[in-house]
N, C-alpha and C positions, 0 to 999 in steps of 0.2 A: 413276717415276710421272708421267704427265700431268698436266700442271695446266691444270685448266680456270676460265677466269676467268667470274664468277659477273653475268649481268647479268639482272637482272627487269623485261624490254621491255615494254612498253605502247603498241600504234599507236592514236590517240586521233584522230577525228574531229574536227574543229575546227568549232563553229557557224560557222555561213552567216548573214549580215548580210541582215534583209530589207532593207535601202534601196540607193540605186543604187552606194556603194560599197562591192564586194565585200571583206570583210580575209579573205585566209586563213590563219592561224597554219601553221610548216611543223610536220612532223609532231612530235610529242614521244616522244622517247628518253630513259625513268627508267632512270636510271644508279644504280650501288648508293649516291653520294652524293646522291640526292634520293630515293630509294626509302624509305628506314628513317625513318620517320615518324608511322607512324598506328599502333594495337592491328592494325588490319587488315593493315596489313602484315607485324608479328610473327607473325601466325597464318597466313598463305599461305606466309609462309618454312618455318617450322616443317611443314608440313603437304607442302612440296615436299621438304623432310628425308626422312619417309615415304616419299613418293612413291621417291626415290632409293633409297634402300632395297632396293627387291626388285630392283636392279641388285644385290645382292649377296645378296641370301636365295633369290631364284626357284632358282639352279644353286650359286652357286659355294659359298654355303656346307654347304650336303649333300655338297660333293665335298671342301672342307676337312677337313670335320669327322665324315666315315663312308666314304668312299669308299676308305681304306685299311686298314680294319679289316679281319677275320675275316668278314662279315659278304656279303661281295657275292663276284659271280663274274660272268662272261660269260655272256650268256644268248643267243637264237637269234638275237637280232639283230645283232647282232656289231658292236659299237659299239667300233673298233678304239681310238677317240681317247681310250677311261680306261680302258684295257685296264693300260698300266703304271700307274694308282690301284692296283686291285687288285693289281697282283703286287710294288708296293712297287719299282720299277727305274724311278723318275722319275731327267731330266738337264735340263741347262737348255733341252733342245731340246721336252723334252716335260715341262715344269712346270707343266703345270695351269692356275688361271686364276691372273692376279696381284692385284699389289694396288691397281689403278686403281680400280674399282671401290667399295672402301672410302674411297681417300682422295679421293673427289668428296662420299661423305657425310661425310665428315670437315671437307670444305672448309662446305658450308652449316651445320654444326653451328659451325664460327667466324666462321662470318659471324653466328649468330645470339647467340651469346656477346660479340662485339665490339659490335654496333651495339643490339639489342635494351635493353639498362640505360638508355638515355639515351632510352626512349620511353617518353610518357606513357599507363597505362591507367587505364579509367574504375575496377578492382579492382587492387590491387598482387598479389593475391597470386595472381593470373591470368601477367602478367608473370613472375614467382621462379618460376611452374610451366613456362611456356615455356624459361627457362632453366634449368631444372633439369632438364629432358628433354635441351636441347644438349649441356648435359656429360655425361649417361648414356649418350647415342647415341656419343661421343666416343670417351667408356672402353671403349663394346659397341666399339668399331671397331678401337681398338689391342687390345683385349683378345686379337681375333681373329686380329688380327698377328703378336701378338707369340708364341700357340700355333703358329702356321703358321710363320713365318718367324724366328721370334726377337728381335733387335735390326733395327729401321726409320727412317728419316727422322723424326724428330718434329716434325710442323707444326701449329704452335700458334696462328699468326693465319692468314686467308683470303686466298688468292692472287686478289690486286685487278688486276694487272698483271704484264708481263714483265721482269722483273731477275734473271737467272743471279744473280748474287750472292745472293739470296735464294729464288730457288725451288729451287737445287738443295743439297743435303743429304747429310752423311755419315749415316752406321746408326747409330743412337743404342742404348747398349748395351740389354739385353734389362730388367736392374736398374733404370736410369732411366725406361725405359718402364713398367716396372709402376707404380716410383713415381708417374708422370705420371697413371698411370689409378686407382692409388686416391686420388690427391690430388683429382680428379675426382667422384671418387665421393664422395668427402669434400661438398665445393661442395655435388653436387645432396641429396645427403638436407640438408644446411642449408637449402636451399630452396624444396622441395618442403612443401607448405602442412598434408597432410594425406595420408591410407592413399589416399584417392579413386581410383577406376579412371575413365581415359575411358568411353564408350558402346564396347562391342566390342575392349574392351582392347588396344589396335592402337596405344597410345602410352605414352610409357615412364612410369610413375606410382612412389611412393615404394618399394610392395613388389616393385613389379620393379628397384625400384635395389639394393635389401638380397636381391633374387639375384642378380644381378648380383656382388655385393659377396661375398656365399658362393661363386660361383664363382670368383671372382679368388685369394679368399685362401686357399679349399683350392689351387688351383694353386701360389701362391707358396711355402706350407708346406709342400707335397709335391715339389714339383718344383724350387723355387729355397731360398734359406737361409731362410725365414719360420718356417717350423718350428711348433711346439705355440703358438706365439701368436700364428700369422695364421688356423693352424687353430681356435684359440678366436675369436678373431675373426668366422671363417666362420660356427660353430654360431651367434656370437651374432647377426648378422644373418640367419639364416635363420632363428631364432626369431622374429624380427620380424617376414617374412613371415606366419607362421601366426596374426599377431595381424590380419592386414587380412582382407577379406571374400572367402576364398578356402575348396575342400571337394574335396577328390575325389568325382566324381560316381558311381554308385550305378553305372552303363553304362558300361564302359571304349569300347564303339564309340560312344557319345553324345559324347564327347570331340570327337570329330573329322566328325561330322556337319556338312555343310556348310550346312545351317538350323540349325547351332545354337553356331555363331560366338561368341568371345567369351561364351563359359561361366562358371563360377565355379570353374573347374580352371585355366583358362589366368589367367596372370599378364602376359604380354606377348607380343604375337605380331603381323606383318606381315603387312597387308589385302591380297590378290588379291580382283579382282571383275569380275567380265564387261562390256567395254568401258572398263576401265580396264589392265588387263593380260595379257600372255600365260602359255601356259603354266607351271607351275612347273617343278621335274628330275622331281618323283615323273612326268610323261606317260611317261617313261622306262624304267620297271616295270610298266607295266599290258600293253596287248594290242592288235593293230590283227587280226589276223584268227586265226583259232581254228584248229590242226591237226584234219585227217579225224578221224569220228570219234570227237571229244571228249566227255567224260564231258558227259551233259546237267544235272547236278545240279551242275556248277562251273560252266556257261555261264549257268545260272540264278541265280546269284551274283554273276560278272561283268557282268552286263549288258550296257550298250550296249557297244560297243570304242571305243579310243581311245590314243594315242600308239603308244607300239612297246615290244617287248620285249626288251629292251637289257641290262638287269643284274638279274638272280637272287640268293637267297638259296642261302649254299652249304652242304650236306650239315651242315657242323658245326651251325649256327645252327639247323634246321630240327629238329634233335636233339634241341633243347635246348628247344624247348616241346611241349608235355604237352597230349594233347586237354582235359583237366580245364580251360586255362587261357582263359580268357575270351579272352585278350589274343590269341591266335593267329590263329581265324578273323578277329577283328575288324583284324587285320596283313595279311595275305595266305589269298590261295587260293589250293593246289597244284591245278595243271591236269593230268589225266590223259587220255589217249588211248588207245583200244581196243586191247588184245594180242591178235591172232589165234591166237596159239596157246594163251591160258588163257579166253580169252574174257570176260575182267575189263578193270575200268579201270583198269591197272594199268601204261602206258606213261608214264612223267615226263615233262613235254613242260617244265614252269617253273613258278615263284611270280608269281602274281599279287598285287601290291600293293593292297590294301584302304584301309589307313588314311590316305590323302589320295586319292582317287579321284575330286575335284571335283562337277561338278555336268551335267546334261545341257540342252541348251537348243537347241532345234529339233531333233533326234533327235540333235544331235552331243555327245560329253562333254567337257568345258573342264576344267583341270586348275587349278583356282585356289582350292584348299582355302588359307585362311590359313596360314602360316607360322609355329609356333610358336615361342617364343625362349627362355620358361619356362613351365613348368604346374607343381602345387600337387606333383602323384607326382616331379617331377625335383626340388623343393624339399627334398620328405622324403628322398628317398633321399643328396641330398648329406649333409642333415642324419646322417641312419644313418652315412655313411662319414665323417662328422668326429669323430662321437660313437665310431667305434670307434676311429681314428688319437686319439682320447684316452681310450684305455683305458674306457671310457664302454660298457654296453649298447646295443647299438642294437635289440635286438629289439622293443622297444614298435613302432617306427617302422617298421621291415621288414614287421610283418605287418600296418600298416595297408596297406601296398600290396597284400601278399599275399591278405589276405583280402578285398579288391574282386574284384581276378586271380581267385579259387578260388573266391567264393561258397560251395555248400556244400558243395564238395571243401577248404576249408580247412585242416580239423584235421592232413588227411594231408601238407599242404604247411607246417607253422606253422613260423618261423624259431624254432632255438634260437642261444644265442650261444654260440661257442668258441675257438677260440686267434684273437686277432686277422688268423692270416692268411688265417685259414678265412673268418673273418667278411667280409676284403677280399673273399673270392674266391667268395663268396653275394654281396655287395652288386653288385659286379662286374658277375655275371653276371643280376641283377634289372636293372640298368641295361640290359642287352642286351634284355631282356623286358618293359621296360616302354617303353625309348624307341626301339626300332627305327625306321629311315627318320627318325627326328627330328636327323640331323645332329652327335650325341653322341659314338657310340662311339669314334672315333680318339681323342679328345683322354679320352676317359676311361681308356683303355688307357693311354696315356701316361701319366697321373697318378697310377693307378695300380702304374706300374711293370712291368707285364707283356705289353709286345712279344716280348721273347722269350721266352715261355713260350704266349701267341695264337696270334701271325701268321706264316705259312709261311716266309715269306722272313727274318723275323727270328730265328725258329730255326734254318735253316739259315747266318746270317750273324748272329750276334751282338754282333760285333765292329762293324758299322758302325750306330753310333745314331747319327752324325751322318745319318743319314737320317729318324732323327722331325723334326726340320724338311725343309719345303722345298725347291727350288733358287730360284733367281729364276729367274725366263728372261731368254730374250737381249734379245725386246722393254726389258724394266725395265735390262739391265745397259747396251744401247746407249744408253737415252736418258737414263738417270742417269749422268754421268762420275765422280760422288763416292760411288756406290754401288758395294760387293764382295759377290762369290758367298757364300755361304755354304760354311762349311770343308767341304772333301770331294768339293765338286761341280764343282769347278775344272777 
């Protein structure tokens, strides 16, 4: 990983002396030791935290965390460079993106844990809310790590300067790194003042730490030794959630409306906004120019054009929602193209992605729909999937999502409960149907336990799961000397 050293410059104008001798002070360079001083500067830091951020949300984490599911396939545009995402034959030469990215927000989130306590605010509990977001952003970063790659570097203060002796790091095993993040996690709900959401939900707040927290400790129960009591654990902060000021909205497409940002479905999510940043991945699944011919009742839905048509939704996925279900149009438009020989629109040209389709501003469309992290429906349905990994119904909760999805096709779609594996494999696949393109489904596959019984390549190779992680690439292995591949990829 790169370490970049963290400096908050300031070129300051030096007053000009009216009388005949000129002084002119040379310029001033706030260095991180005379920076951290004022509330105002806890809150620029914090706010550059953010900012950082969509270095890791705009692309890599929808490639993390869906791009080797079941879920995608190559589309016209032939986007050779995640072509091995999908087909699951990543090496170190083609590893995707790494983990620079997160540990630069990694690094300002311990600069504002280090220096941030020993500043005074005009409210304390203004300050404990700034730091209780540091450590949430901390834990979201390894958390992310540590599903993708496993065992990482653990760096715990802020890289102020250059010393090999301390910037470079062995892999900290996979067990201490969870440790580290729910200890974390631990921190911020202590100090987090109240449920309060920011304006626009776009910073981390208490009920986004207690999902945060349900997502960690279903993973560790399921996936590592935690078992029925990190899984209780899980339910019990995601019941927390449902105690702060959150609803599934009535409009499964009002969700992701880009007027109507920071809802009372989103729990936490990452601001894109016009002339603050570029596109996100979803430009990647939409359309820059229409095949001859096109059905005019999808162009009418697509609107203006914009990005390319890069990666598709594949046959299985597309199966698997039911015109009945809300969620489908408001996900993608399949594009059709005129058959000369039936005379219908009946040629598959691709899926057009819907549910982040951004916004349009001088006739062009900008792809900078927020970034969701948690919403209230990926809340319930962990909840469903912990309640049945303890033997626990989970139907109440299933069909509150269900019966948003189905309106008044409900009764034909209504969850019943049945053998636990059945119930996994409903839940499962509700996760597919409700959080498409949200950056979910790999790592829910995994925790679930069902790559190979999903994904192409996994059923035909069962044998090699050490491919649910990552490789490194060569970039992270050349300039780490204390860093190893991960087993397999050698």
């Amino acid at each position: 990983m790169k370490r970049y050293s963290i400096f908050y410059a300031f070129f300051c104008w030096i007053a000009i002396s009216c009388t005949k001798n000129l002084d002119l002070e040379p310029i001033s360079i706030i260095s991180t030791a005379s920076f951290w001083k004022t509330e105002d500067d806890a809150n620029g830091a914090i706010r550059g935290m953010y900012a950082r951020l969509r270095g890791v949300t705009a692309t890599n984490l929808y490639i993390w965390g869906e791009s080797r599911s079941q879920n995608l396939r190559q589309s016209v545009g032939n986007d050779f460079s995640n072509l091995r995402n999908f087909d699951n034959t990543l090496d170190a030469t083609t590893a995707g993106p790494d983990w620079n990215s997160l540990y630069q927000v990694v690094n300002d989130a311990n600069l504002v844990i280090k220096y941030v306590p020993s500043i005074t605010f005009n409210v304390e509990s203004q300050k404990q809310r700034i730091i209780a977001e540091a450590y949430t952003m901390r834990a979201f970063c390894y958390f992310v790590m540590a599903k993708t790659w496993g065992g990482v570097p653990l760096v715990t203060e802020p890289t102020e300067g250059y010393n090999p002796a301390v910037i470079y790091k062995e892999r900290t095993s996979v067990e201490q790194i969870f440790d580290f993040i729910k200890s974390d996690i631990a921190n911020a709900l202590a100090l987090f003042p109240d449920d309060d959401f920011a304006n626009g939900r776009n910073r981390w707040s208490k009920p986004g730490v207690n999902a945060l927290k349900g997502d960690v400790y279903l993973w560790t129960g399921k996936r590592l030794t935690g078992g029925d009591a990190d899984i209780q654990e899980a339910l019990t902060a995601l019941n927390e959630v449902e105690k702060s000021d959150v609803t599934l909205l009535d409009s499964f497409e009002s969700i992701f409306d880009y007027t109507n940002k920071g809802n009372r479905e989103i729990i936490m999510a990452n601001t894109f906004a016009r002339f603050e940043a570029s596109n996100t991945f979803m430009a990647n699944m939409y359309i820059d120019a229409y095949p001859p011919n096109s059905d005019p009742d999808a162009l009418e839905i697509i609107g203006t054009i914009g990005g390319g048509n890069y990666w598709t939704l594949t046959a299985d996925v597309l199966a698997k929602f039911s015109d009945e279900d809300q969620r489908k149009s408001a996900s993608f438009t399949e594009l059709y193209s005129l058959d000369p020989n039936t005379g219908t629109y009946s040629k598959f040209y691709g899926c057009i992605q819907r549910k982040f389709n951004g916004m349009i501003d001088g006739g062009a469309r900008y792809f900078l729909d927020d970034v969701v992290l948690y919403r209230y429906a990926d809340v319930l349905l962990m909840k469903a999937e912990a309640q049945n990994a303890l033997n626990q119904d989970p139907s109440e909760v299933m069909n509150r999502v269900r019966a948003r999805a189905y309106g008044d096709n409900f009764e034909k779609y209504r969850f019943v409960s049945g053998s636990k594996e059945d119930n996994d494999t409903a839940i499962l696949e509700e996760r597919l149907l409700e959080l498409l393109y949200e950056g979910k489904y790999w790592w829910d596959i995994l925790r679930f336990d069902r790559a190979n019984e999903l994904i192409p390549y996994f059923k035909e190779h069962p044998q090699d799961t050490y491919k649910y992680l990552w490789p490194l690439s060569l970039n992270i292995l050349s300039a780490e000397p204390k860093v190893t591949q991960n087993s397999g990829y050698q």
